[in-house]
N, C-alpha and C positions, 0 to 999 in steps of 0.2 A: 504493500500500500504506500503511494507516494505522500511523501510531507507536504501538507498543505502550505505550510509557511518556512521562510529558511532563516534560521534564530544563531545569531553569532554572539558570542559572551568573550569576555576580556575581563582580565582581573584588574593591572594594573598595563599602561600603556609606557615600553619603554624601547627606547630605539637600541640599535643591534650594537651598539659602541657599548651599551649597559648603565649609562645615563639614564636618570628617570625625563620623562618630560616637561619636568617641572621640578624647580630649584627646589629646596625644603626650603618651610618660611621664617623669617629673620628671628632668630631669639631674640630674647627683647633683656634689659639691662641685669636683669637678675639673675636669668639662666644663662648657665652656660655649656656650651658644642664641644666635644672632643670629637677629633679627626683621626683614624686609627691609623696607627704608623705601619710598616712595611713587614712587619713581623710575619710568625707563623699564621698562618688562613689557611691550611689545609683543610681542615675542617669545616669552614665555616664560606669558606670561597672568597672572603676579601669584600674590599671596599667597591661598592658600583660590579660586584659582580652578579652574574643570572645564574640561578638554579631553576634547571627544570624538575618539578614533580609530576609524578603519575597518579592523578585519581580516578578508578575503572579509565574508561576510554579517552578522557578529558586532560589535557596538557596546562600544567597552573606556572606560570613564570613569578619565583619567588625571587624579587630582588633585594636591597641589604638591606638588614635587619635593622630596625627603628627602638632602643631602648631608653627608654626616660626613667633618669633618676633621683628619686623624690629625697634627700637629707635635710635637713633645718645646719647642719653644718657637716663641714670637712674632716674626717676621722679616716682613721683606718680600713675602715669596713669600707667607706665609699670610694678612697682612693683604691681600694684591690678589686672592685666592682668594675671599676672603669678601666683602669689596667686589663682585665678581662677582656672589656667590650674591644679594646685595642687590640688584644690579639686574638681574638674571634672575627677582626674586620667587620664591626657591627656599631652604628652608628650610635652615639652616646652623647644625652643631655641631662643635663644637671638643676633641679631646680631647690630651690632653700625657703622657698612659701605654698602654700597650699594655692593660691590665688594665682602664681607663674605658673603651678602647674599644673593648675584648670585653661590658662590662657595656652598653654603648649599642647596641652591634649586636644583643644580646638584644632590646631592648627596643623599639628603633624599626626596626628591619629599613630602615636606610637604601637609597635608591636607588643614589645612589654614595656610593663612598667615595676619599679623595686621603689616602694617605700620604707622609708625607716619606723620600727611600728616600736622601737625599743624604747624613748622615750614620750610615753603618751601626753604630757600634758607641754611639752615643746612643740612636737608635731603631733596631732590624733588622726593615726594613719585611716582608722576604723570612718572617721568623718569623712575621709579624703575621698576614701575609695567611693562610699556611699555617692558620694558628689560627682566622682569621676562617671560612676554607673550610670548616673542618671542622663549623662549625655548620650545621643545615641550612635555617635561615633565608637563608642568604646565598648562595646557589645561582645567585636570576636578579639579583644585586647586582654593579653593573659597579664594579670594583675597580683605579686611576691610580695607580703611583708615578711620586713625582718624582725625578727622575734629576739629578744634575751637568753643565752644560755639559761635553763633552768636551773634554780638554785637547790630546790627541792622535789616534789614531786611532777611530770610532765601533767602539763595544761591543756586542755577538750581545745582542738580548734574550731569549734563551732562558732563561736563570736567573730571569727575572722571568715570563714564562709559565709555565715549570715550578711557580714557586710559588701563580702562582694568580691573577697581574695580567692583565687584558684588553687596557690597553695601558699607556706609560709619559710622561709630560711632561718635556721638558729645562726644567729650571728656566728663568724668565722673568717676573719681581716687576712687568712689566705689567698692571695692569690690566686694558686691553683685548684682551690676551693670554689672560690666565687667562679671559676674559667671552668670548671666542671658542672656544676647549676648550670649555666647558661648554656652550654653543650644539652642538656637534657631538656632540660627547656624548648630551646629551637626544636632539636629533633621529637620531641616529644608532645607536649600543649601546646603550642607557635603553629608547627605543621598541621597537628588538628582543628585548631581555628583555620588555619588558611584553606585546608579542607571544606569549612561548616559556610566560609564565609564565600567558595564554589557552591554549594546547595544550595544559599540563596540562588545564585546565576541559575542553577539548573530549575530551582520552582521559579523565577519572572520567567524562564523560557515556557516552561509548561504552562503557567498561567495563562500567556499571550498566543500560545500557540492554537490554531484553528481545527487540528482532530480531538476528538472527542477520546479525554484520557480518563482511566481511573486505576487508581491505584490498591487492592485488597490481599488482606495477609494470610496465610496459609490455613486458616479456619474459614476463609469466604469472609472476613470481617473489613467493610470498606477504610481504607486509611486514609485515601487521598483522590479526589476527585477533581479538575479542571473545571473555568468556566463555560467548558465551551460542551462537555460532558452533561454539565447542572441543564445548562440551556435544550439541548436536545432530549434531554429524558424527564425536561418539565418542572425539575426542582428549585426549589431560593437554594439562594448562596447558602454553605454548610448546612443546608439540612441534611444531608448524607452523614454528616461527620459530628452528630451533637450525641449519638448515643452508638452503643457498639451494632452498627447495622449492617446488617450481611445484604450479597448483591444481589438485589431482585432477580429471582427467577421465574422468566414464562412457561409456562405448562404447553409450549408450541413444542420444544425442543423435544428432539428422539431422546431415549434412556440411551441408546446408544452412539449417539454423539456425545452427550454429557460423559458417559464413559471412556470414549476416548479423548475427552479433555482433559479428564481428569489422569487419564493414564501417559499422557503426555506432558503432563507439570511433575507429577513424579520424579519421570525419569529426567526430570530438567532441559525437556524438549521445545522449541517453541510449535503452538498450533495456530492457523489459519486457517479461516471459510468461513462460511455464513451460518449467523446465531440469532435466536431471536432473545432481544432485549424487552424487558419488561419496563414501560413508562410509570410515574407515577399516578398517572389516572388509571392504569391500570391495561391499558393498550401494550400488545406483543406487534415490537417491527423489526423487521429484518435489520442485519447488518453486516457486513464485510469489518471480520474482527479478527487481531492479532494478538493475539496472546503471550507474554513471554515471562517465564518462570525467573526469577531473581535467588540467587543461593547463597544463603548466609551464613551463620554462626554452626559451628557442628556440620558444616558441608549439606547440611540441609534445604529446601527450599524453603523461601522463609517472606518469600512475595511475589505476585502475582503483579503484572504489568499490561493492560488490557488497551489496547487503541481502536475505537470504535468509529464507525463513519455507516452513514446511512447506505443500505444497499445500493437507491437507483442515484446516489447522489456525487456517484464517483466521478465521472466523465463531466459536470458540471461546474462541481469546485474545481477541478482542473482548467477549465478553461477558463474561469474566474479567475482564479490565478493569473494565468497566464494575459487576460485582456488585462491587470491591473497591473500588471509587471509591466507590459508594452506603453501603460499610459506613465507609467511612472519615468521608464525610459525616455517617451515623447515629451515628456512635462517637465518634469521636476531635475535640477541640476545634480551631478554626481555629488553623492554622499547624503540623498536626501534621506534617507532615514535615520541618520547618523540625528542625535538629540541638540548636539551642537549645532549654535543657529537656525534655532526654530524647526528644525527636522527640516531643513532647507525647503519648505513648503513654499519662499518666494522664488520666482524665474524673473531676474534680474533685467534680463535682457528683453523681455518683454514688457517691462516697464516702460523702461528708456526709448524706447523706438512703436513712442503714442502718436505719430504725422499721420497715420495713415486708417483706413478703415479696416486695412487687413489686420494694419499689428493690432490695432483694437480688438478684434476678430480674435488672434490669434491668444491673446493676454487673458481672452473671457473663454476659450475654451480649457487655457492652463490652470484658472479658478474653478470651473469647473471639471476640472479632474482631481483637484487638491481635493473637492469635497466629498470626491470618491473616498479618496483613500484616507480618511481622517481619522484618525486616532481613539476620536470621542467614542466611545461604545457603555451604551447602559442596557438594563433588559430591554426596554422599551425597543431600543435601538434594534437586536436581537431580534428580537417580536416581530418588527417590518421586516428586517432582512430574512429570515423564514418564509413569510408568507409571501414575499416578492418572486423568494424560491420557487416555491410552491404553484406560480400563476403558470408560470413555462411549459410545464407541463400536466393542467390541468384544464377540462372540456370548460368550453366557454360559461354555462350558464355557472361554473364554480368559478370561473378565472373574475367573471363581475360581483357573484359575493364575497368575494376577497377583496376587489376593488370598495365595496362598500365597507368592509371590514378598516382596510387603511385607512379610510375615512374619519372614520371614530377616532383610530387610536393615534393619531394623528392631529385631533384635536389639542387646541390648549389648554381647557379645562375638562380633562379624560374624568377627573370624578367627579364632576360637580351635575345633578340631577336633569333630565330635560323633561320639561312640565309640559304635561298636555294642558290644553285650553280651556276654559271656561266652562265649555257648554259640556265637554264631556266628564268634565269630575268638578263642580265648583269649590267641593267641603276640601278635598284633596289638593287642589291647587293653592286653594289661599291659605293652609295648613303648613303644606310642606313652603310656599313662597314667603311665609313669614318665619319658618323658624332655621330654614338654608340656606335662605339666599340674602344680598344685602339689603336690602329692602326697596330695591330698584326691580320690576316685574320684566322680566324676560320670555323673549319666543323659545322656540326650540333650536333656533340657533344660534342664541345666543346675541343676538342679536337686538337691540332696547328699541320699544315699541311706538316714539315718535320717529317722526320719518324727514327724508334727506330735507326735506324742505325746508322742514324745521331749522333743521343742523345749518343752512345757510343763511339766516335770515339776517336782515341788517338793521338794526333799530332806527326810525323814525325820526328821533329828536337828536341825532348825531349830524350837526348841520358844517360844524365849522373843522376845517381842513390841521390834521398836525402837525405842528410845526416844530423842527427841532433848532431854530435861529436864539434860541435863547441859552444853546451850550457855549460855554467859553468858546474862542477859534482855538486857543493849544489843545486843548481836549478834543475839540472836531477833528482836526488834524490827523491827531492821533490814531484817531476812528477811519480816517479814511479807508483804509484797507481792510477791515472788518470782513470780508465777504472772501479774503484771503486765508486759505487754512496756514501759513506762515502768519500770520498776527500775532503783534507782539505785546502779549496780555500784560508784561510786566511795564513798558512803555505803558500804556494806560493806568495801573497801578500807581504809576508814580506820577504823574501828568494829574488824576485823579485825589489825589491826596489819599491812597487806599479807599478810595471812594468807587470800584471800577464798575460793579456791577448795575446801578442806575442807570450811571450813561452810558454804557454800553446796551443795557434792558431797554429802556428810552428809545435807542437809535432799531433794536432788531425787533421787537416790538411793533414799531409804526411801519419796519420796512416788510414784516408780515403782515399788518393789517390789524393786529391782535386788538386794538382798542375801539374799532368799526364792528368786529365781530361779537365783543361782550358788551357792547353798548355801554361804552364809560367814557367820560372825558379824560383829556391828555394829563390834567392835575389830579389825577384820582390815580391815576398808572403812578404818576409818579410820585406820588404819596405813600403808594403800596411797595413800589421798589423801594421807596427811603427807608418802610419798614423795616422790608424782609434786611436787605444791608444790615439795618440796624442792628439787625439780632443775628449776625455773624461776630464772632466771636476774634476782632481784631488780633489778638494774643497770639491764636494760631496759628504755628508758620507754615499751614500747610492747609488744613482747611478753615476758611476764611471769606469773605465774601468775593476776593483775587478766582479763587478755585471756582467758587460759583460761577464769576462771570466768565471763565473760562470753559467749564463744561455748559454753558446756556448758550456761547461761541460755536462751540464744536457740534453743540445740537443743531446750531443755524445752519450751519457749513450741509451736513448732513440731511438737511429737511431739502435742501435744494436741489441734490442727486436725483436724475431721474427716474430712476427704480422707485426711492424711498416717498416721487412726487404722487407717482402712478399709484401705491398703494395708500397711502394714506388721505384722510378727509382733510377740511379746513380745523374743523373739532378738535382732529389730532395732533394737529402744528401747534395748536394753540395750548392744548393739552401738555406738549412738547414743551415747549418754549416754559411756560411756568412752573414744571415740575422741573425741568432742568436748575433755574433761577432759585426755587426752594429747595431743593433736596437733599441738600444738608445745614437748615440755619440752625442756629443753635448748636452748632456740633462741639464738644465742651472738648474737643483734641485727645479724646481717646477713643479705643475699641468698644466695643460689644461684648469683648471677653474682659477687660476690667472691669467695666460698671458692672459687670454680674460678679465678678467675686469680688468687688466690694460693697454689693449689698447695696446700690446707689437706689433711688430712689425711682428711675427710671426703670431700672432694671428688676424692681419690687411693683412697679404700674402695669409693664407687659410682657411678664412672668417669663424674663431671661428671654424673649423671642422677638428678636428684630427690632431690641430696643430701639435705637437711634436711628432707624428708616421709620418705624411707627410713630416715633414722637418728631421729624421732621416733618411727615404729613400733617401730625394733626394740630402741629404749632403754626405751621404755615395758614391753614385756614382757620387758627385761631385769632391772629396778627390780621388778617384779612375780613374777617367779620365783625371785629369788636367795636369799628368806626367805619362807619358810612363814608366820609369825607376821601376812605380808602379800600373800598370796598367793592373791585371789581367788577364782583361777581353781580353786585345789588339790582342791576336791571334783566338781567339771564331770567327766561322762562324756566319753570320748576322743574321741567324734566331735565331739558339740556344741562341746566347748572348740575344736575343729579349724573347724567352722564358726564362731564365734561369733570366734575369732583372726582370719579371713580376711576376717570383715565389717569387723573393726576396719583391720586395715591396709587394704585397698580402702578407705574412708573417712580414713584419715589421709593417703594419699597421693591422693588426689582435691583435695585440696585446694592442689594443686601448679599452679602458674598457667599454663603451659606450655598444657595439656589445658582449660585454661575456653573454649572454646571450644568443643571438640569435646565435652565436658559437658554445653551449654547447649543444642547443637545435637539429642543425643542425646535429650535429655526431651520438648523441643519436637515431635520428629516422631516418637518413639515413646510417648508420654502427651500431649501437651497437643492437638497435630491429631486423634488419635485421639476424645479425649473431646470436645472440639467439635464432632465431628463426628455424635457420637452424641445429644448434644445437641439438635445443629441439625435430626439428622433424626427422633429419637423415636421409638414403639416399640414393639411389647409383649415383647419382650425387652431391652428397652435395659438395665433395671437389672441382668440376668448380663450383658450386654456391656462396662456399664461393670464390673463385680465383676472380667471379665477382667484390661480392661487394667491395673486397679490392682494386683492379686495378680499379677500372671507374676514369677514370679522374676528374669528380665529388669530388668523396669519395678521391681521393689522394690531391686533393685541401683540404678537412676537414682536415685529416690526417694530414698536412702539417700545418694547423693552431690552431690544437687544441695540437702540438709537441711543438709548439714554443711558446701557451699560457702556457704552465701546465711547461715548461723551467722557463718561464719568472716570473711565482710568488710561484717556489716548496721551498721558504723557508722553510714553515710550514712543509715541509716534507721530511726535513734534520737533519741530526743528532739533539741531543738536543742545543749540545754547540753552532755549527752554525747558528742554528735557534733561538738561544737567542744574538748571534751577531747581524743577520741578520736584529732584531727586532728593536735593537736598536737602528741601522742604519738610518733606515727608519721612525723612531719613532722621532729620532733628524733633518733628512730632515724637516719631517710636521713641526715639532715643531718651527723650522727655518722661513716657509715660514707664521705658522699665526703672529711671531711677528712682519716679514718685515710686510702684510696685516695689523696689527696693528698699526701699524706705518706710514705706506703712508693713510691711512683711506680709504681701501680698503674693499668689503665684506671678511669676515672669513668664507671661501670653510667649514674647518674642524676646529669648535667651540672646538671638543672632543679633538683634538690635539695641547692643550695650555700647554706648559711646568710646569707650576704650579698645574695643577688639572688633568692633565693625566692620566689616569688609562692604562697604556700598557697592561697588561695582559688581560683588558677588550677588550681592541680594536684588540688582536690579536685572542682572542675568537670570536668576530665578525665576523671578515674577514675570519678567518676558516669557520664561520657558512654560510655566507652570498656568497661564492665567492669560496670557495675550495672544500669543501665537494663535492657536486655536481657535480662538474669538476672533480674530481679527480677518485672517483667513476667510470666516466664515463671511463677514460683514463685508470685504472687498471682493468676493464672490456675486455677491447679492449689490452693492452699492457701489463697483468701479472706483478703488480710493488708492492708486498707484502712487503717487504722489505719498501717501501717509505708511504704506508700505517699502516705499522705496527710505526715508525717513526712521523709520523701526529700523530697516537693514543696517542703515549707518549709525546708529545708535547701539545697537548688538556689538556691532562691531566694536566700539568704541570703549565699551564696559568690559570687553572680551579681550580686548590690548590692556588695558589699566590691569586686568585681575592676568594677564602673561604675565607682570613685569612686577606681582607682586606686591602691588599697587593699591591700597583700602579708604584711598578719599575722592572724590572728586574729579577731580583734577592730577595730571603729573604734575613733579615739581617743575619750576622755572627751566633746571636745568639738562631736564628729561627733553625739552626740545630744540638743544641748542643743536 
């Protein structure tokens, strides 16, 4: 059976000289490096040399060994430890605080580490370790205290495993003492961790891989099942694995087949051929299975290794494969799976060469093959790709119930009830529409029950023309370029007296229409922007009313694309536009995870869940109703104001990081597979097909959310200068909030975001990887945003030279560019 997927693992990446790829990071004044001199290394292979290990079939490249050594001072015992590491050619640091060497365990994730545990209340090794453990670098790190000769009776090492030691040395300031530990060590606990920390490699490969694996031990007892196993035989994540559960057997199978499975794991045979598998609902389906026996302890067999694939589904994943292979080929630049720079999901060259209709052409069919092949995978996601499966080869009138099927699940509110009307349940509808829904009456499609007419209407007594001639000219100025994704929001800031978001609201505002549409005058707009300003919290250096008019910028930018023009109503621009402007006042410059463990008050009002999007919305439309004089909304008909509320908070709480996921997920296979698809296959109805998916009330609710996420964090995909501002910003918030946590003795949310040991170009590498890429991807797929993408690239880049060069601020020094 051919592998569906081809999965490469790397321990550590070092070039053929035996140089690692990367320098170790600078000790800092209190530790200190020994360099092993030229001695014996027979044993140990020397300094920058490669050992290969064998784990079964798997080749592990062990380079020089990483030892940190913890004393509070210089004695006997430490100098004959490091003497050692010298002539075992094994790299050796020194530290004399618990605090240097917590900050060295950050940084170099040593192999072992030897603590001094003989004087407890100088150093408390017991603490250290404790501390050490809990980072989670230090996991497959084999961790020695040194213990006091025993004066009298030998002492339980339990206290010292409880804390987190692997084993313990009785002091012994021999040299050839300490050079023999360390010998047993490497070859011993060192080699096993390097082992344990290949099995991770080996479960992400299993994890990610696309046959259907499971793993059971020689009683039939399941030990280990894939996700791609769970998904075809119908089960949630580890339900297989919560109690000792044997593997479903179907009463399809011969007794004599079963018997020659069995008589072939015996003998330590592997079998192959068709078996039927038992589904959790209880369904027997065929499958093309490979069986192979695992022989353990006592030379006995001791597990079972099962790779399972659906009978008729062989020849189809095959060529699945093989069209995503060819697109990936056609599309995406060499190394694009590589995680390095965004899984190289951008094609560079299709940016740059926007003259023409083709390259245009050519740039939107590379987006959409990115969204082929994206990464994002939930069950849901599963779910559609199954049943997409499934239409290929199934008779028409099944292949359109499935088409109805995708329908549903493809929806953006899959649980939320759909109520029949009126005439046919009235006690039922107005029962279940008051105690489920928001109290806004919906059709069955979700869709609110005045009509477009409504949605456009233009009030009456709105006679006189807006005028924005009463902004200073340095501030107009300023503005000029507004409609530029390069605008330079700090220019404004400063121009503004940190005043940015008025006048900028003010100018995007009248240039959408927004004050024609809610029926309010020009000094009532801006009476309500003076508010919401107001109640940004200056202090912030990061969110502020700056960040505001920043993301309500990039909203504009964004509402103007013609994808995002086509889908969406005036309702929603406007929806747009003031939930952008609100959706973080009041932000008091912390998380969601402080104010819940410290018991804030916000975080005791809506019970730990989406504090500060929940009290964004409902402070904005408190600041908004409480004075007429500024009060928007005060002429809007009662329904509209009711829709047009509901768009706003659904947007202001979308932007809650919790759900970016299930966000991204949500766009992706309800808008962006859909319209590639339509694409790919062309038409003469394509353009009402595409007209659907953009307009469904559904898909404009995504649209709507996925505008106002990719608003809300496109730092990374702003000029460079801003994006190095932006960084910072946000960099000194964290940094702010772990020393208040420090301080009150609070958990530390973000350990990584300690002003001292911060690596910013790491952590903005991160969040690119972890959090944008994907997103973004998705939204220049859907919205054409080369420009912002080509921007991200250079910025990658850019965080990805500072963190080569070992670099953790900002900026290189002066003379990094001479």
């Amino acid at each position: 059976m051919g592998c569906a997927s081809s999965i490469h693992i790397s321990d550590r990446v070092v070039y053929h000289s035996g140089k690692e790829s990367e320098e170790p990071p600078h000790t800092h004044s209190h530790t200190h490096t020994c360099t092993p001199d030229t001695g014996d290394r027979s044993s140990a292979g020397g300094q920058g040399s490669l050992t290969e290990l064998q784990f079964g079939p798997m080749k592990l490249n062990e380079d020089q060994l990483q030892v940190l050594l913890v004393f509070a001072r210089d004695d006997a015992q430490s100098s004959s430890f490091i003497s050692a590491c010298e002539r075992c050619g094994f790299g050796c640091s020194v530290c004399r605080t618990p605090e240097a060497a917590l900050e060295c365990v950050l940084q170099k994730s040593p192999d072992l580490i030897i603590i001094d545990h003989r004087h407890p209340r100088g150093l408390d090794g017991e603490a250290l370790c404790r501390s050490i453990r809990a980072v989670s670098c230090s996991h497959n790190t084999v961790i020695v205290a040194v213990v006091k000769r025993p004066d009298r009776e030998e002492a339980t090492v339990m206290p010292l495993i409880s804390a987190g030691f692997n084993r313990r040395f009785v002091e012994n300031s021999s040299m050839m003492s300490c050079y023999n530990e360390l010998l047993q060590l490497h070859h011993g606990e060192i080699r096993a961790q390097i082992k344990l920390r290949a099995c991770n490699a080996l479960f992400t490969a299993l994890e990610q891989s696309q046959e259907a694996i499971e793993i059971s031990s020689e009683d039939h007892i399941i030990q280990y099942v894939n996700p791609a196993y769970e998904c075809m035989m119908g089960y949630q994540c580890g339900e297989l694995l919560k109690e000792n559960t044997e593997v479903p057997k179907s009463e399809r199978n011969r007794p004599d087949l079963l018997d020659n499975i069995s008589s072939c794991m015996l003998r330590g045979k592997e079998w192959q051929g068709v078996y039927y598998a038992k589904k959790k609902n209880g369904d027997s389906v065929q499958q093309n299975v490979r069986m192979t026996p695992v022989i353990g302890q006592g030379g006995k067999v001791r597990h079972c290794v099962s790779v399972n694939r659906p009978l008729n589904d062989h020849n189809k994943t095959e060529k699945s494969c093989e069209r995503v292979q060819a697109e990936s080929q056609t599309d995406i630049p060499q190394s694009s799976k590589h995680k390095d720079r965004r899984k190289g999901s951008l094609d560079v060259r299709s940016t740059t060469s926007r003259g023409s209709d083709a390259g245009s052409s050519q740039r939107r069919h590379s987006s959409m093959a990115r969204i082929h092949s994206m990464t994002i995978e939930a069950p849901i996601t599963k779910v559609i790709n199954i049943i997409n499966a499934a239409q290929e080869s199934s008779p028409l009138p099944v292949a359109e119930a499935l088409d109805r099927v995708l329908e549903i699940l493809r929806s953006s509110e899959l649980y939320s009830p759909q109520l029949a009307t009126k005439e046919e349940d009235p006690h039922t509808n107005d029962l279940v529409g008051g105690l489920m829904t928001d109290g806004l009456r919906r059709l069955s499609g979700n869709e609110y029950i005045f009509t477009t007419k409504q949605l456009h209407h233009m009030t009456s007594h709105q006679t006189t023309p807006l005028s924005l001639n009463d902004i200073p000219q340095c501030i107009a100025q300023t503005m000029e370029n507004e409609d530029s994704w390069d605008f330079d929001i700090f220019n404004l800031e400063s121009a503004t007296l940190k005043r940015p978001l008025a006048f900028l609201g003010l100018k995007l505002f009248s240039r959408f229409g927004v004050c024609e549409f809610l029926g309010c005058a020009e000094a009532t707009l801006r009476s309500w922007l003076q508010n919401i300003e107001a109640s940004y919290h200056g202090s912030n250096p990061y969110h502020n009313s700056t960040h505001a008019a920043d993301v309500l910028h990039a909203t504009a930018y964004f509402l103007c694309k013609e994808r995002v023009k086509q889908s969406l109503d005036p309702i929603d621009e406007v929806a747009a536009l003031i939930a952008a402007a609100v959706h973080d006042v009041d932000h008091p410059g912390r998380t969601n995870s402080f104010l819940c463990n410290a018991g804030s008050e916000l975080a005791v009002l809506y019970n730990d869940t989406a504090v500060l999007e929940s009290h964004h919305a409902a402070l904005a439309f408190q600041i908004t109703t409480r004075d007429d004089k500024s009060n928007i909304f005060r002429n809007m008909e009662r329904n509209e104001y009711r829709t047009l509320r509901q768009a706003i908070i659904d947007m202001v709480l979308a932007t809650e990081m919790t759900k970016h996921f299930e966000h991204v997920n949500k766009f992706v296979n309800s808008i962006n597979k859909p319209l590639a698809a339509l694409e790919e296959n062309g038409g003469s109805d394509d353009e009402d097909s595409v007209k659907s998916v953009l307009t469904s009330p559904e898909n404009r609710i995504l649209v709507k959310r996925m505008l106002i996420k990719c608003a809300d964090i496109s730092n990374p995909c702003r000029p460079l200068e801003l994006c190095i501002e932006w960084a910072g910003r946000i960099s000194e918030e964290y940094f702010a909030q772990t020393d208040e946590e420090k301080q009150r003795g609070l958990p530390v949310v973000m350990p990584v975001f300690d002003r001292h040991t911060c690596s910013i170009p790491k952590s903005q590498i991160s969040f690119i990887d972890y959090f944008i890429t994907d997103m973004f991807d998705a939204w220049d797929a859907f919205a054409d945003l080369p420009n912002l993408m080509q921007h991200l690239d250079n910025n990658f880049k850019y965080w990805k030279s500072l963190d080569e060069q070992k670099l953790r601020s900002l900026r290189a020094p002066p003379e990094e560019h001479a």
